[in-house]
C-alpha positions, 0 to 999 in steps of 0.5 A: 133205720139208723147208722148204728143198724146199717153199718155193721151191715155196711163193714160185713159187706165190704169186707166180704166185696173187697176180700173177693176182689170186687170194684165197690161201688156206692151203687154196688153197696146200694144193691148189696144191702137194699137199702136207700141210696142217701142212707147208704151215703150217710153211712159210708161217709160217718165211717170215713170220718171215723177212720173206718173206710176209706170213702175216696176208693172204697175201702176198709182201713186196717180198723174197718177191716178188723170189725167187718171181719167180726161181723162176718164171724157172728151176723148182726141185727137184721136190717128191718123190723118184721112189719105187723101184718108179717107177725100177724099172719105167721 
């Protein structure tokens, strides 16, 4: 998984967590996406060096709020690849 795969994921969850009102947390996104902690970490931290997010309170700046709410209007690739003994018994 790369960051170019976790973090259209990464934005659409925020803004969905921080429209709601919710405490986010890196244990809440780590939960949400089920995705590995460091994995995680990584991201948020490339996206608060691109002015995405605001790592310190975990939230989404005006820029990141405009692209999480793009992803929300057309879903983004999954996650993971379908593994080869899923493909192979459907």
């Amino acid at each position: 998984m790369t960051m170019n795969d976790l973090a259209p994921h990464l934005l659409r969850t925020l803004y969905a967590l921080q429209g709601e009102g919710a405490i986010v947390t890196l244990e809440t996104l780590t939960a949400a996406l089920e995705v590995r902690r460091a994995d995680v970490r990584r991201a948020v931290t490339a996206l608060h060096r691109e002015g995405y997010l605001d790592a310190l309170r975990m939230r989404l700046t005006l820029r990141g709020l405009a692209l999480g709410a793009a992803f929300t209007a057309a879903p983004p690739r999954p996650l993971r690849r379908p593994s080869l003994r899923a493909v192979k018994a459907a």
